[in-house]
C-alpha positions in Angstrom: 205.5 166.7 99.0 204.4 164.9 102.4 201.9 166.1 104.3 202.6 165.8 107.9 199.1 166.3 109.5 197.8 162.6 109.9 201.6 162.1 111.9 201.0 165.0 114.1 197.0 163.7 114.6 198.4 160.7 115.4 200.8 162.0 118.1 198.1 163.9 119.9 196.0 160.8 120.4 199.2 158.5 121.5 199.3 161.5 124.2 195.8 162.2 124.8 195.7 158.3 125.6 198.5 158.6 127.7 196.8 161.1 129.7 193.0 159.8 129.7 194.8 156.3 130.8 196.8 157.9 134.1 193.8 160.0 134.9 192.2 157.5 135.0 194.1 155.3 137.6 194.6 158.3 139.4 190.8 159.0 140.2 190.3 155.5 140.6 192.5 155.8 143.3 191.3 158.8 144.8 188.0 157.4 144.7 188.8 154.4 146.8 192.0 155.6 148.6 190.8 159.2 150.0 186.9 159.2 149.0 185.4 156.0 150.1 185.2 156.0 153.8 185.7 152.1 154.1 189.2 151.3 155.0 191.5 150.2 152.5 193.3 146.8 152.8 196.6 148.1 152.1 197.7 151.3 152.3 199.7 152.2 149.5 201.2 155.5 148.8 200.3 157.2 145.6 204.0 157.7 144.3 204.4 154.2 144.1 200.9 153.3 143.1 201.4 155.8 139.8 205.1 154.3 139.4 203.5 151.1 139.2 200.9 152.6 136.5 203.9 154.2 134.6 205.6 151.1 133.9 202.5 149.5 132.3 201.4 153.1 130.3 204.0 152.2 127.4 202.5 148.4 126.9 199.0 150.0 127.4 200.0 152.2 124.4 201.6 149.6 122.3 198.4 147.6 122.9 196.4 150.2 121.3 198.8 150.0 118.6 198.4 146.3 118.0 194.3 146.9 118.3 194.7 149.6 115.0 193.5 152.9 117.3 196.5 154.8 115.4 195.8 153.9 111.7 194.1 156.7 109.5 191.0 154.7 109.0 189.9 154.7 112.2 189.1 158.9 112.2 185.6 157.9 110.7 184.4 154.9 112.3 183.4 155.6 115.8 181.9 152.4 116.2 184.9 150.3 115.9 186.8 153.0 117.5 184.6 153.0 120.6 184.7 148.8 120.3 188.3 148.7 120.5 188.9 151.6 123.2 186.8 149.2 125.1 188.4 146.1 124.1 191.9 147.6 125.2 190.8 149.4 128.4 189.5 145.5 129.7 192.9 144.3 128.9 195.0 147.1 130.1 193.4 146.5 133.6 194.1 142.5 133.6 197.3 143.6 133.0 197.4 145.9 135.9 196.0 143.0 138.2 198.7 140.6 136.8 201.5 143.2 137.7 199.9 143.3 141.5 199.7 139.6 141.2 203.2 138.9 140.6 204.6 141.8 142.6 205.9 140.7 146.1 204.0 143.6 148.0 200.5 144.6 147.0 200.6 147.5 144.5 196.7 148.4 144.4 195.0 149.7 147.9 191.5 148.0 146.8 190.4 145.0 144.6 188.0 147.7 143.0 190.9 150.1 141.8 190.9 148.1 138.9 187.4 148.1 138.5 186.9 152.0 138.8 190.2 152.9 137.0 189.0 150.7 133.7 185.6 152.5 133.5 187.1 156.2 134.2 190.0 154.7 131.2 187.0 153.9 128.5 185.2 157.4 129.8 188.0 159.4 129.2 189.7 158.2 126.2 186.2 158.3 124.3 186.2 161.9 125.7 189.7 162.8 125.0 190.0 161.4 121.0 186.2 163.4 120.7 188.1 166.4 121.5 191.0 165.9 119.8 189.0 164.8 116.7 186.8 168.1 117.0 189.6 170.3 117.2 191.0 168.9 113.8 187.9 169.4 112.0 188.3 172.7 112.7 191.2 173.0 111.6 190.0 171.5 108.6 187.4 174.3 108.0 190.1 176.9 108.2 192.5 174.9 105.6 194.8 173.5 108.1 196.0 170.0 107.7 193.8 169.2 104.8 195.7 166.9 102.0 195.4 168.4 98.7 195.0 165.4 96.1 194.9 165.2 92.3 192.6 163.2 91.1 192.9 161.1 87.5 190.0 159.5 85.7 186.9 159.8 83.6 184.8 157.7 84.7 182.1 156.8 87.5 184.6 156.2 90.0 186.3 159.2 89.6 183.0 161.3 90.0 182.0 159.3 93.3 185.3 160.3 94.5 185.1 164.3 93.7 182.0 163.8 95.0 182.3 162.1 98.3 185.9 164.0 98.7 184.3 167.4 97.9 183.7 168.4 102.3 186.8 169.2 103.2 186.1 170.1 106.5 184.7 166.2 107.1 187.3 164.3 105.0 190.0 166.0 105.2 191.1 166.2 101.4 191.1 169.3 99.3 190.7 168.3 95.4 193.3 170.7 93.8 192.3 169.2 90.5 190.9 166.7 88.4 192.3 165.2 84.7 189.7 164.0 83.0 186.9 164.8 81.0 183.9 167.2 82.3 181.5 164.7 83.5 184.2 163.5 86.2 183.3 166.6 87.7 180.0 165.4 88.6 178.2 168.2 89.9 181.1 169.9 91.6 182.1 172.4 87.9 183.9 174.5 90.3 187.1 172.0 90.9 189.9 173.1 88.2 189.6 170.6 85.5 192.6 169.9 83.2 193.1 167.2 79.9 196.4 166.1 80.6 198.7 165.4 83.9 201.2 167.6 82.8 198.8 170.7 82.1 197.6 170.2 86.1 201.4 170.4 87.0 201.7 173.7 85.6 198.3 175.6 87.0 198.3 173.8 90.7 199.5 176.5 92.6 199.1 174.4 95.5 201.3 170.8 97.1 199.8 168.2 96.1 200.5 165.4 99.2 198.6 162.2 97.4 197.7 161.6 93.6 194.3 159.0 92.9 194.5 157.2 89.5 191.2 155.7 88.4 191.5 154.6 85.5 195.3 153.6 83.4 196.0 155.1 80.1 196.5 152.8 77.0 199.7 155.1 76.7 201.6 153.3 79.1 204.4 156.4 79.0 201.6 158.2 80.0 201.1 156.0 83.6 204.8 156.0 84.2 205.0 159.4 84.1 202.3 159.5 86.8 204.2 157.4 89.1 207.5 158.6 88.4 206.6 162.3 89.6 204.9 161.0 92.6 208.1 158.9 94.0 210.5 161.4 92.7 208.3 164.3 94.8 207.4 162.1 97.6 204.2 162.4 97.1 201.4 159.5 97.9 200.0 157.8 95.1 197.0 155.1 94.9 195.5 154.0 91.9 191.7 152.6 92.4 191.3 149.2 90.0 188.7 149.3 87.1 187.1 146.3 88.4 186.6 147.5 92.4 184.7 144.2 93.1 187.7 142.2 92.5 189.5 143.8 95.3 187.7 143.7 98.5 186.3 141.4 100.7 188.1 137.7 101.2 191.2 138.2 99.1 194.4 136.0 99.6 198.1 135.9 97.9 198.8 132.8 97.5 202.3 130.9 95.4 200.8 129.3 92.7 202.3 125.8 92.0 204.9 127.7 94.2 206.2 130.3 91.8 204.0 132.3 90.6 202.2 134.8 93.0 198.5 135.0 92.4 195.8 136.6 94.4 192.5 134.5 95.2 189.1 136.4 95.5 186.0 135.1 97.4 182.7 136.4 96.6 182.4 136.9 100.3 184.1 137.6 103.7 181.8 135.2 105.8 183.3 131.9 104.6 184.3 129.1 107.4 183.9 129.1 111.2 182.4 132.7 110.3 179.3 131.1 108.9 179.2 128.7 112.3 179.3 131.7 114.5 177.3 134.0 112.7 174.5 131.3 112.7 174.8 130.0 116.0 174.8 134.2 117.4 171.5 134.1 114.6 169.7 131.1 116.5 170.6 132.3 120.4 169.7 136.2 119.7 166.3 135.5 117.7 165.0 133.4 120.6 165.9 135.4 123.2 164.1 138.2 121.5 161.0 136.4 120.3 160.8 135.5 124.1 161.1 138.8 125.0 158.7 140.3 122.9 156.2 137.3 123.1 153.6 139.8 124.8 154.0 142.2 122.0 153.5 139.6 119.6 149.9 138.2 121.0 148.7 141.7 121.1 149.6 142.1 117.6 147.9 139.3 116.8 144.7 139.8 118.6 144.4 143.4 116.9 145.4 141.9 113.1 142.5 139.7 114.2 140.3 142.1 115.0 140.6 144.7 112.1 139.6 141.8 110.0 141.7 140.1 107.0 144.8 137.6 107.5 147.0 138.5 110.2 150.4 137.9 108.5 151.9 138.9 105.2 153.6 136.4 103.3 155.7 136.9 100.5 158.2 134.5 98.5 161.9 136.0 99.1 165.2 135.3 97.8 167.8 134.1 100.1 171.5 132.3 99.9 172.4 131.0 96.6 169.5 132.3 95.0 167.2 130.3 97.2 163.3 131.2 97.4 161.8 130.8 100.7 158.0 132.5 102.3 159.1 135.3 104.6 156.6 136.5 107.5 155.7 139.8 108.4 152.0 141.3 110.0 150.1 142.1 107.2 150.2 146.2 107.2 148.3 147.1 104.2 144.5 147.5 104.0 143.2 143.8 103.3 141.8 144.6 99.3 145.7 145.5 98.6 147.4 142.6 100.4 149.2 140.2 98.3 149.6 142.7 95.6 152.3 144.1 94.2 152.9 148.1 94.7 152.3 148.3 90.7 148.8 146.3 91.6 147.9 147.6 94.3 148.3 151.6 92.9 146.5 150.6 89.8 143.9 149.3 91.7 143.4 151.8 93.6 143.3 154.1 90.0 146.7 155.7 91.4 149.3 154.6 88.4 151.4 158.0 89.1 152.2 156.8 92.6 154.5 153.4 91.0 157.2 155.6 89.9 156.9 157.8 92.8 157.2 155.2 95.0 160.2 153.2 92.7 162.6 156.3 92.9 161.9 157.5 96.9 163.7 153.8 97.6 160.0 151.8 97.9 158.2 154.2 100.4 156.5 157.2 100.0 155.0 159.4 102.9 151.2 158.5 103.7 151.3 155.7 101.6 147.1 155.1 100.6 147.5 151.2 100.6 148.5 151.0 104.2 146.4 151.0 107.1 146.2 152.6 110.5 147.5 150.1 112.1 149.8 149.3 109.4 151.4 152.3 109.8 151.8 152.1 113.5 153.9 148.3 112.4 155.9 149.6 110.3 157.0 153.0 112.5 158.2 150.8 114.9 159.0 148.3 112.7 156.8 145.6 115.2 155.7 144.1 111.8 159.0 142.5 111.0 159.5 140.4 114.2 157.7 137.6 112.5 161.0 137.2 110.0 162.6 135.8 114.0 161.0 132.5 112.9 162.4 132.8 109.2 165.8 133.2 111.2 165.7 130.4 113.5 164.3 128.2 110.1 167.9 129.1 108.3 165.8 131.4 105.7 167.9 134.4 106.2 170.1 136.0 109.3 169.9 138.6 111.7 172.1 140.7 109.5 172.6 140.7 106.0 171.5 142.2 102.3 167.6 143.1 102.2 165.4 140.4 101.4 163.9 141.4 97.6 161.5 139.4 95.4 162.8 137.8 92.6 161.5 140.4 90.3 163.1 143.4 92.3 166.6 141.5 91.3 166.1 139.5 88.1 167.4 142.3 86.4 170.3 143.8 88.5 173.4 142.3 87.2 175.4 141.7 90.6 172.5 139.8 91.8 174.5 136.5 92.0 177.4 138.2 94.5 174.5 140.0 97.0 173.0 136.3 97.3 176.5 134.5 98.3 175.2 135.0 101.8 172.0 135.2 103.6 168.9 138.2 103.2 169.3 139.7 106.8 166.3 141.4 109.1 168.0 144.1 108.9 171.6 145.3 107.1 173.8 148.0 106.8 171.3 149.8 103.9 168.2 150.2 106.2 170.6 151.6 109.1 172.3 153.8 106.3 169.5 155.9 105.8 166.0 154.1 105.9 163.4 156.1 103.6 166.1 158.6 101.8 168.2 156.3 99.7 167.5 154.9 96.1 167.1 151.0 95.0 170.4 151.5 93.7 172.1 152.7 96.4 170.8 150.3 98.6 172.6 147.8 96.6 175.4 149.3 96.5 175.4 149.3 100.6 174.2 145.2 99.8 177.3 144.9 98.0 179.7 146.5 100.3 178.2 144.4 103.1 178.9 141.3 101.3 182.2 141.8 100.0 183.4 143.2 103.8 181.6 141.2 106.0 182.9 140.4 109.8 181.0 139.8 112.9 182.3 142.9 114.3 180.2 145.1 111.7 177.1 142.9 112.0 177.2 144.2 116.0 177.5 147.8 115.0 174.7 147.3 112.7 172.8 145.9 115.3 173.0 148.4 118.0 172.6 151.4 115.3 169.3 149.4 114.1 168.4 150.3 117.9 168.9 153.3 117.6 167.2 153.4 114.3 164.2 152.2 115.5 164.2 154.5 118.6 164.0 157.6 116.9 161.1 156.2 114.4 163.2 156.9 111.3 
């Protein structure tokens, strides 16, 4: 059975763009036209100004199309969504000053019409698709719109999906049911749980709209009769490989010796002129910001100096290709500790029940004994990791990328060899992702993602939410 809401979210924002868009033009020309008290150089009347803007509203639209600001994926990721309204706003006004440009008589009253219509355009469409994106979450919480989905599978995947599916009011799925065994359930024991696809059929008192597979049956009547059901019902159906890794990041269909189709997997997305422009965006940013934060850096310096002990922390790091390089921080922990591993340094301080404590809270722990006063004012405002600029501008490891870790921390994680396919970053998409609150694991999980996904586009979001990261001390 379809389910029509995504279609009818979609058709709101095509005409909640429409309107922010001709709004937008249309205060931009009251602004300069009836606001401004300068005289305008030609005095066009609004009727044709807006018939002008009407023309261009459907290729403004389709533009948006072309960007992806109507596919499904883009609900969650504000970042790219806000990147891409801003994107298409810029080139929705060049093509308004190309339309005056080739029009016999001036269409526009004021050079700055343009200028004041495209930042009103970015204001108002953000404000616009906030709206309309508020108003279907709740409608979520009330049961409206949501897609009810079956879920097949016993094993991990199937339980990260219950469990990441589970708030319906933020994704927008209702599991009607899983088939499987009990620990698919995770700790969600309230979702109906059934043994066999058929079984689910019968007690489902609700559509289902989509159908996840996780896992294919060794009965292979058994998987047809999965798919068959969903394309004679017209209902969605996605199956979710055994082997995820093999199916993201750099992945091509290629003809093998022309006939036979084969798909080719990279271990990472940043291959090519990526890696030229990621480290040519490493080697411009880092020295702009060590220049800007040179005065920081000598008073940091000066009051390492001071407190007595070395005044930087170095530490051998794994990088690229499984690469060991020194990285440099300011030394943050009281000088008897430095140099020591946590499992050293609590032991020497006759504080062994602090290693596992410390091993499980994601390496930190709150009012960590080892760390000194002014330590702790580094790391809160993560000054102490501005030496690792030099390490970038060296080629040790990037502005973005997978945390660096010792080689003991990986030696044995058994996906070791995919996280270093590219450069350790200063920061990465697991320290913005939820700094003190996630485990080792998870962290490289977030590595792995990063890796397999990469594009320059999410290193710049990962950047400015590092910002904010760092402003609010988290």
């Amino acid at each position: 059975m379809k389910n029509n809401s995504s279609l009818v979210y979609n058709v709101f924002l095509v005409i909640g763009d429409a309107l922010a868009l001709s709004a937008a033009f249309a205060g931009a020309y009251l602004i300069r036209a009836d606001l401004y008290n300068a005289p305008v150089a030609y005095p066009i009347h609004a009727i044709t100004y807006m018939t002008m803007f009407a023309s261009l509203l459907p290729l403004w639209l389709i533009l948006f199309m072309m960007l992806g600001l109507y596919k499904l994926g883009m609900y969650e990721r504000r970042f790219s969504e806000a990147g891409k309204l801003l994107v298409g706003s810029f080139i929705g006004m060049l093509f308004v000053i190309f339309w005056n440009y080739l029009s016999v008589r001036p269409l526009l009253p004021s050079k700055l019409v343009p200028i004041y219509g495209f930042v009103l355009a970015f204001f108002f469409l953000i404000s616009i698709r906030n709206m309309i994106r508020y108003v279907r979450t709740k409608l979520f919480s009330y049961g409206i719109g949501l897609n009810n989905v079956l879920i097949i599978g016993n094993n991990s995947v199937t339980t990260e999906l219950v469990t990441s599916l589970h708030d319906s009011r933020r994704s927008g799925y209702n599991v009607a049911a899983v088939v499987g065994g009990k620990e698919a359930l995770g700790d969600r024991k309230a979702t109906p749980l059934y043994h066999r696809f058929s079984e689910a059929l019968k007690h489902t008192k609700v559509p289902l709209h989509t159908i996840i597979q996780t896992e294919l049956y060794a009965d292979e009547s058994r998987n047809r009769e999965i798919l068959e059901y969903s394309q004679s019902h017209h209902v969605s159906y996605r199956f979710v490989p055994g082997n995820t890794e093999l199916f993201v990041g750099n992945i091509d269909v290629e003809l093998f010796r022309n006939s036979l189709p084969v798909i080719a997997v990279q271990q990472t997305a940043l291959t090519g002129w990526g890696q030229v422009i990621k480290r040519a965006f490493d080697i411009t940013m880092a020295a702009v910001i060590l220049l800007i934060t040179s005065p920081i850096l000598l008073a940091v310096i000066i009051a390492e100096f001071l407190s007595g002990g070395d005044v930087f922390f170095r530490q051998t790091r794994l990088t690229r290709f499984n690469r060991e390089f020194k990285v440099f921080k300011f030394r943050t922990l009281i000088k008897k500790y430095n140099g020591l591993s946590p499992e050293d340094g609590f032991m020497k301080m006759g504080r062994p029940d602090l290693i596992k404590l410390y091993r499980d809270s994601g390496d930190q722990i709150p009012n960590d004994p080892r760390i000194s006063r002014l330590g702790n004012f580094l790391r809160r405002t993560s000054i102490d990791e501005l030496p690792q600029l030099f390490n970038i501008i060296l080629g040790d490891i990037s502005l973005v990328g997978p945390r660096t870790l010792v080689p003991q921390e990986l030696s044995t994680y058994e996906k070791r060899h995919t996280i270093l396919s590219v450069k350790s970053g200063l920061t990465g998409l697991a320290q913005v992702s939820g700094r003190k609150n996630i485990s080792f694991e998870q962290r490289r999980k977030l590595d792995l993602y990063y890796v397999q996904n990469w594009s320059f586009w999410m290193d710049l979001v990962i950047l400015a939410k590092t910002i904010r990261v760092i402003l609010e001390g988290s």
